[in-house]
N, C-alpha and C positions, 0 to 999 in steps of 0.2 A: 184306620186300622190300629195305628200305638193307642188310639183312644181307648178303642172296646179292650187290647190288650193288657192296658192300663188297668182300667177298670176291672177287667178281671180278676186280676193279681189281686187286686185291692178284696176283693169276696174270698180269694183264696185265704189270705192271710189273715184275715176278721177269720173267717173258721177257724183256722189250723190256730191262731193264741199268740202270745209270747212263747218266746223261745225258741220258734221254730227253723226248719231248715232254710233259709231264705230260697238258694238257688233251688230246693228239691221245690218250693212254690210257684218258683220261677217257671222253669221247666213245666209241671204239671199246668202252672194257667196257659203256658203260652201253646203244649200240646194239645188241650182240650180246645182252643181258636182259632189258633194258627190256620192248620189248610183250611177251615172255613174262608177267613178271610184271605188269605193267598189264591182262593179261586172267584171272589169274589174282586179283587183287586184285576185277575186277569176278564173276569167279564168286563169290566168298567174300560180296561184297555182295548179287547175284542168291539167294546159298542162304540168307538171312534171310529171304525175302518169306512164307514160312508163317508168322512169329511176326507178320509184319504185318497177316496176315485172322484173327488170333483176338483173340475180342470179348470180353467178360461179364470177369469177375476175371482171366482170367490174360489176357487183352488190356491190360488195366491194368494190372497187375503187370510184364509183359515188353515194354510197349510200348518203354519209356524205352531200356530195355538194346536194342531192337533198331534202335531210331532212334541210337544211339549208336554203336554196331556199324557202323551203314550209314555215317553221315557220318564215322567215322574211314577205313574202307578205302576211302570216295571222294575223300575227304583223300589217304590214302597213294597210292592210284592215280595220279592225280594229279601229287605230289610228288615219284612212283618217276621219270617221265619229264619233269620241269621242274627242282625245286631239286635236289634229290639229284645229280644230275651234275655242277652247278655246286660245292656243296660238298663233294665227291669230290675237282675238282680243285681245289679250295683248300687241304684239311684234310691226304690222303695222299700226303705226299709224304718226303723225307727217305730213310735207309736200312730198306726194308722186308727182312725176314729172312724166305728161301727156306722153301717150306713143310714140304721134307727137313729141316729143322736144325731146325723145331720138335719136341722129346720127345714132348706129346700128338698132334701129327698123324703123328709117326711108329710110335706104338701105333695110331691109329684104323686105318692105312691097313698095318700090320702086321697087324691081325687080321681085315681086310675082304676082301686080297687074296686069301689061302687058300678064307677062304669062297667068294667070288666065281668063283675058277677053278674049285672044286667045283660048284659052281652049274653054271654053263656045261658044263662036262664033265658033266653029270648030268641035262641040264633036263627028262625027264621026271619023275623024282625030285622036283626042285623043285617044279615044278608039282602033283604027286601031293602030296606035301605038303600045297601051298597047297590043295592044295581039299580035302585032311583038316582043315586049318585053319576054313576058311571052314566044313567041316561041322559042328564042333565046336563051333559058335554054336548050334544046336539045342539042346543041354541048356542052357547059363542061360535062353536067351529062353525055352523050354518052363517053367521053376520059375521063371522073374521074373513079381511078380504086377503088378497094375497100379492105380494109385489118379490122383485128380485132381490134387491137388496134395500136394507132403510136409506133415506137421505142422510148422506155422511155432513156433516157440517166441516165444511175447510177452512171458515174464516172470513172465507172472498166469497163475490157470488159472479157471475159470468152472465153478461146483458147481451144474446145474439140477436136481435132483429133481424129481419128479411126483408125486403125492397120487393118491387115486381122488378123484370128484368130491363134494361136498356138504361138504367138510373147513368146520368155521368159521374165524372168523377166534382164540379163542381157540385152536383148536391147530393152527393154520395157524404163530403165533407161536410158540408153544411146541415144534414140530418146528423150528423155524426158529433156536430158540436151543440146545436140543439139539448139530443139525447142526453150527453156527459152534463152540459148545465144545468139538467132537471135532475138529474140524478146525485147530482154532487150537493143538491142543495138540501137532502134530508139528513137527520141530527145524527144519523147513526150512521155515515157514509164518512170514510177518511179522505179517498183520494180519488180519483178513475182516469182509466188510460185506455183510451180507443182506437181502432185501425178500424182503417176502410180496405176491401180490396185484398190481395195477397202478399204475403212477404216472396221476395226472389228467389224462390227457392219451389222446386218441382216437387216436394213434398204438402207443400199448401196450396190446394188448388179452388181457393174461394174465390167467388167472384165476386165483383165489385155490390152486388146488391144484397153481401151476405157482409154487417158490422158485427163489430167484437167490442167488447166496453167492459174490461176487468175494473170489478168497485171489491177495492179493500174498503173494510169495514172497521168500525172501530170497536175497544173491547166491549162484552155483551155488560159490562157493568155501566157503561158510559150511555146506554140504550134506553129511553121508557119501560116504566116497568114493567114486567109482567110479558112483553111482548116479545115471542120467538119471530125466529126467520121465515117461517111460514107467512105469518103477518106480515111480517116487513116484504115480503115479493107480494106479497097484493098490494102494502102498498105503495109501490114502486111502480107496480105494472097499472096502477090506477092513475097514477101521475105521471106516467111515460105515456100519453095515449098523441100518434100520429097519426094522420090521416096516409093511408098506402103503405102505412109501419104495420107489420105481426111482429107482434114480443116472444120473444122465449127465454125463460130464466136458468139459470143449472150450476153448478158448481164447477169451476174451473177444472183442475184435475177430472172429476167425474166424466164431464164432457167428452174434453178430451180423449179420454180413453173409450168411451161408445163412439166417439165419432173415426177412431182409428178400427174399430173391432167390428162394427157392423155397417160404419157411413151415412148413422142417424143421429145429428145430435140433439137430441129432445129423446125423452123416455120410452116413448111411443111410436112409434113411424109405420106406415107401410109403402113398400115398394110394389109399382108398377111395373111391369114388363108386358111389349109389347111389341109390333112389327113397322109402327109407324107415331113419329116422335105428336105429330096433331093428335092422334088419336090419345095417347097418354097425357096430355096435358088436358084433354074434354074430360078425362074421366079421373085427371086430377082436380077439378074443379070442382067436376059433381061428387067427390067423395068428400072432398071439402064441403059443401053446403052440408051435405048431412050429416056430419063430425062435428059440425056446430052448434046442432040442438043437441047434441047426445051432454046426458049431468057429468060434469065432471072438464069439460073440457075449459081451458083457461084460453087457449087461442090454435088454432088450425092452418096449414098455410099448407095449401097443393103449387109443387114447382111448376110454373112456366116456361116447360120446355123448350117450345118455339117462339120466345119473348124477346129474343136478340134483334137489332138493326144491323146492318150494312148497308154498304156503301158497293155499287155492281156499278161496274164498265164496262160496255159490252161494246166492241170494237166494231166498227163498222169495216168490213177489213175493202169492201168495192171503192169507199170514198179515198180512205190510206194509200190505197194504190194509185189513186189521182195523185196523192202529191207524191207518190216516191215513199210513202213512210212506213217500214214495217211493222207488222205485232211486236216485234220486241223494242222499237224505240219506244213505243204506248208504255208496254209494261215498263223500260228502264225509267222512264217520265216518273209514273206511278208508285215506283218502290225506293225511286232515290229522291224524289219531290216534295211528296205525303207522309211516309212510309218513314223513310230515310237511312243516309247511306254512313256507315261506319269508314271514318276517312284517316283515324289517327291514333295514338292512343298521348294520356299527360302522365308525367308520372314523376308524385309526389312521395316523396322517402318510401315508406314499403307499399303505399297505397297507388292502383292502376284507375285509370280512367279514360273511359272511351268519349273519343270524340265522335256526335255524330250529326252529318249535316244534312238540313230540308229545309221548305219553304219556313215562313212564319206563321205562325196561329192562324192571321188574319188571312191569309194566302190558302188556307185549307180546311178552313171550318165551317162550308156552305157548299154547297152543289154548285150554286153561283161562278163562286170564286175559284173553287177545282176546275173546273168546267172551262175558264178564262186563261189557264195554264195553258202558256204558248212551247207548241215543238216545234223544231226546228228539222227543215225539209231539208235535200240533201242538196237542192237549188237553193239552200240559205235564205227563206221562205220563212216564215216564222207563223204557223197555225194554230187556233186555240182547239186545246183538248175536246171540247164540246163537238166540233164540228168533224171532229176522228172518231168519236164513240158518242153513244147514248148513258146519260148517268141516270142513274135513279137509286131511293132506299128501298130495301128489300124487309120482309120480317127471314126470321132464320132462330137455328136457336143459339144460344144462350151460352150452352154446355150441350154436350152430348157424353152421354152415363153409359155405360153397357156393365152388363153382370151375365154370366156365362153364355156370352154370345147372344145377348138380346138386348135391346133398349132397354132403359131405365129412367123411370122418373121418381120423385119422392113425394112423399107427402108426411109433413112434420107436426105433429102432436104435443102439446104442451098442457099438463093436466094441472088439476087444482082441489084440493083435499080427496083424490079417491083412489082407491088402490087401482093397481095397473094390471093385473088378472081381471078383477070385475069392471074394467073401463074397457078391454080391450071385447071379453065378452058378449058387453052389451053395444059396442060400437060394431063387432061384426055382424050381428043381429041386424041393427040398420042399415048397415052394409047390403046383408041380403037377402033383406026386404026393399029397398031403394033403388039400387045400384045393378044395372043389369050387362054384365060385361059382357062385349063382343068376342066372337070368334079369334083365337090368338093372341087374347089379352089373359094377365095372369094377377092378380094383389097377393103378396104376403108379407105376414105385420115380420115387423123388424126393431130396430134400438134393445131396451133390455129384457124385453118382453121373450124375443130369442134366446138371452141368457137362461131366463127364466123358466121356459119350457125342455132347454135343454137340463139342467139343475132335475127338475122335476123326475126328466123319462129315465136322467140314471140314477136317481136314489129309489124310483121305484123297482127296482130290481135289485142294488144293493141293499137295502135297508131287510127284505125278506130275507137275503143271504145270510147278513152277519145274524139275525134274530136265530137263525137255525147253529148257526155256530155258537151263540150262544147257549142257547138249549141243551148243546152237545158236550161245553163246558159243567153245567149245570149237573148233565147226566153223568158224566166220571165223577164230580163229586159224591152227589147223592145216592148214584146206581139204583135210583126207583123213580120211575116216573109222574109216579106222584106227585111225591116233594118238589120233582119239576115243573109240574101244571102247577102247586102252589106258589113259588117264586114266580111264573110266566102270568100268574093274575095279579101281580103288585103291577108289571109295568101300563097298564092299562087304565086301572085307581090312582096310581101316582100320574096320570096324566091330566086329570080331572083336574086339578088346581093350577097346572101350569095353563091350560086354554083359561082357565076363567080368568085368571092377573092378565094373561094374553089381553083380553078382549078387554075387561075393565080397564088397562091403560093407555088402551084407543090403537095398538100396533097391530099388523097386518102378519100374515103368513109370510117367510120369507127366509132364505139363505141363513142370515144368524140365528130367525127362530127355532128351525129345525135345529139348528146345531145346538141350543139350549137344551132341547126334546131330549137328544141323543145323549146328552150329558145327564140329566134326569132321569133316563131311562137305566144307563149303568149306578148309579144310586142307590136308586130302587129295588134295583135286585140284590144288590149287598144287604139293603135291611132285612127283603126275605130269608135269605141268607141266614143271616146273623140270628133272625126272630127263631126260625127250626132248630137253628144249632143250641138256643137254650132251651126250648121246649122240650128237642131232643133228649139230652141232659138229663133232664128232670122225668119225664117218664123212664130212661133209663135208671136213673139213680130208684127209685118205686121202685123196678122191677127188681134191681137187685137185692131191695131191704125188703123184699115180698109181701109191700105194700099193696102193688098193683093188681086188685082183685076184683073191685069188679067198676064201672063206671066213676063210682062219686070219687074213686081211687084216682082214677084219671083225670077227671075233672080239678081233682086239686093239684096234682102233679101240674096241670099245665095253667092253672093258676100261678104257680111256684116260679115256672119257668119264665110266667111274661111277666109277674113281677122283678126278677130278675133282669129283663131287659129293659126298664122303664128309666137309669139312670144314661146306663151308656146310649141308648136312642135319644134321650134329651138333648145331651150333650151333643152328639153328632151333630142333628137336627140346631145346635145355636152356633155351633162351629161353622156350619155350612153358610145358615143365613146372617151371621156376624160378618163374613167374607164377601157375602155379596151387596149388603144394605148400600154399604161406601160405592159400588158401582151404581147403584138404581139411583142414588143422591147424586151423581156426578154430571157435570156440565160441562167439560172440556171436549177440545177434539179426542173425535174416535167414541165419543162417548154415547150416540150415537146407535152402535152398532152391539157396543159391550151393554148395553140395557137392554138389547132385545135375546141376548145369547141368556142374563140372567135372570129374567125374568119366566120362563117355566120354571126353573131350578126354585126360585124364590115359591111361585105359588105350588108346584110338587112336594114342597117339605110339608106344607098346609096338610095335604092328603096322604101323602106317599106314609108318614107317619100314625096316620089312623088304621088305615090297610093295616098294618105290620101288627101295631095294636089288640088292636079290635077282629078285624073280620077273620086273618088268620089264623089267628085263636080256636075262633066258634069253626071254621073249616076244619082245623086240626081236630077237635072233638069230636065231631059228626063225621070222621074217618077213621079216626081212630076208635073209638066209639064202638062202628062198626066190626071194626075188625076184631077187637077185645072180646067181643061179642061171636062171633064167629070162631076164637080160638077158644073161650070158654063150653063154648058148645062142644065144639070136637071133645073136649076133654072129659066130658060129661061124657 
């Protein structure tokens, strides 16, 4: 906004000479702009309100930037029509040099001119053009794929494997250090720290055949060239290969947050529910086999719901009674023996410690040996366990999952260069072609893919809302609806260059690109804006000096006007992409996210700047045109 105001000023006072009034310049540049851009400021704040109704992670994530967003251009608004005029006429004053004697506004307005007169002499052309233009959006959007959010890079990367279930704890460790010494031994890995099993605490409830292996990493300059973290998880995952190991890679922080929000930690997942725990592990199996051929998939792993062992005593209670011995000496045998019983506590300065006493290792780690566990009759008889009950191992499961009162199983997904819209897609396709679920059985995908449909279903109702609020914004300024169908065809032209950088930089549809979009799209409509308000102008000023008589009259008038707008559109248009170049170049954390937010911004200045130009123009004439035409006649 101080830009164009600037600039104004600056044409005011090339006309008006030496000598002149400064603040009466002041005043009349900033009155002829001003509510322009002060409605144009609040459209740009009204086209944030979608990043304000989204909730869950990227509500959190974009809240900050969108509340920041909002109170700068309500600031700027603001400012465009209170200080800005006043320090206008404080700051510009002295000898300003005519905009002919500047060298770059005399190239701008040397290469615009030609176009421009082509333009107007051609404007079907033009227009034909432009809506080849606008149709040529069809191929990226058609091959951009779409995911929730980009891969954030944290620094660390987070190594989950899976087991099948019943693994012990001796080679639960023993995969676990395996793992860490293949991993620790590429050039780009600092350090790694692995767990098996759960920490003691009821809010982690992994089981033994789910490890953990955080690898910090070292800085990305310390790395072979050229090679991102994509590369480096293949190849990791190519040199982590275990026989009865599924890999999964992910970013620590990330994870964990999907794994608290939906209970999938992989990107991808879908949840089984059903009435019986076999039955969900059969048709986590076969959804597994067919999840393996589908492109894209890096590894697959359906839970073994009824993968557990035990250990079953089943008392024999007719023989017990022989010797006198009840069910509960059996059981007290069994849970103070094997089991073991809490007999003490130690206690060292602030630290407690339970004492707890059972047999030894050797004493309880066989059927055998359990089995040989003598009870004592109440004839002081001494009987082994075996010949009181029957032992045997049982299968069973694992875990047992329930989600609104029905079983649960998982099935974890781990993808590998493809977007997660078109993976999920085309994997429910095979699904429901392959996959023929019984009576009472239910799949729905889950992990961020959930996010991600949610994201979707409410911007597609917010985003129609605020376009109409905007329109509405539009229509108090301009009070003709015209002018507002011409600002409402910029945001569609200025969209055209943001999908093509989109797709040309290999990124996917996603949470920060839309919010890119939306940024672009308030933009957009300021240049419309901006572009009428001098057109305006300029057939006004004709009509005053009773210029405007018949077409060629108008024709040059809105010559006049768009060259008029060819400095402060430049500027705007290097202000913006000067600001974003340093994010599209940047490699740090977060960086990430902020390249895909700028990247329509970056390719929208491409188009959004030719619109305003070019096709505006030739619409304004072929309207006005019209009507000039229609008013001449009556007067006739």
């Amino acid at each position: 906004a101080a830009i164009v105001m600037i600039e104004n000023m600056h044409k005011h006072l090339e006309r008006a000479g030496p000598g002149c009034d400064y603040w009466e310049v002041a005043r009349a540049s900033a009155v002829e702009v001003g509510p322009a851009l002060f409605f144009s400021l609040l459209v740009i704040t009204v086209s944030f309100l979608p990043v304000f109704t989204l909730i869950g992670q990227e509500g959190k994530l974009f809240a900050p930037l969108a509340y920041t967003k909002t109170y700068a251009m309500a600031a700027s608004a603001a400012l465009a029509v209170t200080l800005t005029p006043v320090l206008m006429g404080y700051f510009i004053r002295g000898r300003i040099t005519p905009e002919h004697k500047n060298p770059l506004n005399r190239v701008l307005q040397a290469l615009y001119r030609p176009a421009l007169l082509a333009s107007l002499n051609k404007p079907k052309t033009v227009l034909l053009l432009a809506v080849l233009l606008l149709a040529s959006v069809g191929w990226p959007v058609s091959h951009l794929g779409s995911e929730f959010m980009p891969p954030l890079y944290e620094g660390d990367l987070l190594y989950m494997p899976t087991t099948l279930p019943g693994v012990s704890i001796d080679e639960a460790a023993n995969i676990l250090q395996i793992t860490d010494r293949l991993i620790r031994q590429m050039p780009e890995v600092e350090r790694v720290f692995g767990k098996a099993g759960r920490a003691d605490s009821a809010t982690d409830p992994a089981p033994l055949s789910m490890l953990e292996t955080t690898i910090l990493l070292k800085p990305r300059s310390e790395w072979p060239a050229s090679e991102t973290v994509e590369q480096l998880i293949h190849k990791l995952d190519q040199t982590v290969r275990l026989p009865g190991l599924t890999n999964s890679w992910g970013y620590p922080i990330r994870t964990r947050i999907d794994m608290l929000s939906t209970g999938i930690r992989t990107a991808a997942g879908i949840k089984i529910t059903g009435p019986d725990l076999n039955g969900i592990a059969a048709l986590a199996e076969k959804i597994e086999s067919v999840l393996k051929k589908v492109p894209g998939t890096r590894t697959v792993f359906g839970e073994r719901v009824s993968g557990g062992r035990y250990l079953d005593i089943d008392i024999d209670r007719v023989q017990a009674a022989r010797y006198g011995v009840t069910v509960a000496d059996v059981q007290r045998l069994v849970q103070t023996a094997i089991g073991g019983e809490i007999i003490g506590n130690v206690v060292d300065g602030r630290e407690r410690f339970t004492i707890n006493l059972r047999y030894p290792r050797a004493l309880r780690d066989s059927l055998e040996a359990i089995a040989a566990s003598w009870i004592t009759t109440p004839a002081g008889v001494q009987v082994p366990l075996g010949t009181l009950a029957k032992l045997s191992i049982a299968d069973g499961p694992a875990e047992i999952k329930s989600e609104n009162g029905r079983l649960t199983g998982y099935v974890y997904i781990d993808l590998e260069s493809r977007d997660l819209g078109g993976y999920v897609e085309a994997a429910q396709q095979a699904i429901d072609a392959q996959v023929k679920l019984q009576p009472g059985y239910a799949i729905a995908w889950s992990g961020q893919y959930v996010n991600l449909q949610h994201a979707r279903e409410r911007l597609q109702w917010v985003i129609p809302f605020t376009l109409m609020l905007v329109l509405l914004l539009l229509y108090l300024h301009f009070r003709h609806p015209g002018k507002v169908l011409l600002v409402a065809i910029c945001l569609p032209f200025s969209m055209v260059g943001g999908f093509w950088l989109t797709y040309w930089l290999g990124y996917n549809l996603s949470v920060a690109v839309g919010v890119g979009f939306i940024a672009l799209a308030g933009v957009a409509a300021e240049f419309g804006v901006v572009m009428l308000l001098y057109l305006d102008n300029a057939i006004e000023e004709f009509r005053q000096s009773g210029r405007l008589l018949d077409h060629a009259a108008l024709r040059q008038a809105i010559i006049q006007g768009a060259l008029m707008r060819v400095r402060p559109k430049m500027m705007t248009v290097a202000v913006i992409v000067a600001g974003l170049l340093p994010v599209m170049f940047s490699n740090g954390t977060g960086s990430d996210v902020m390249k895909r937010i700028a990247a329509p911004l970056v390719g929208g200045m491409l188009t959004a700047p030719l619109l305003s130009l070019f096709v505006i123009p030739v619409l304004y004439l072929l309207w006005q045109g019209r009507f000039l035409l229609q008013t001449t006649s009556k007067q006739s």
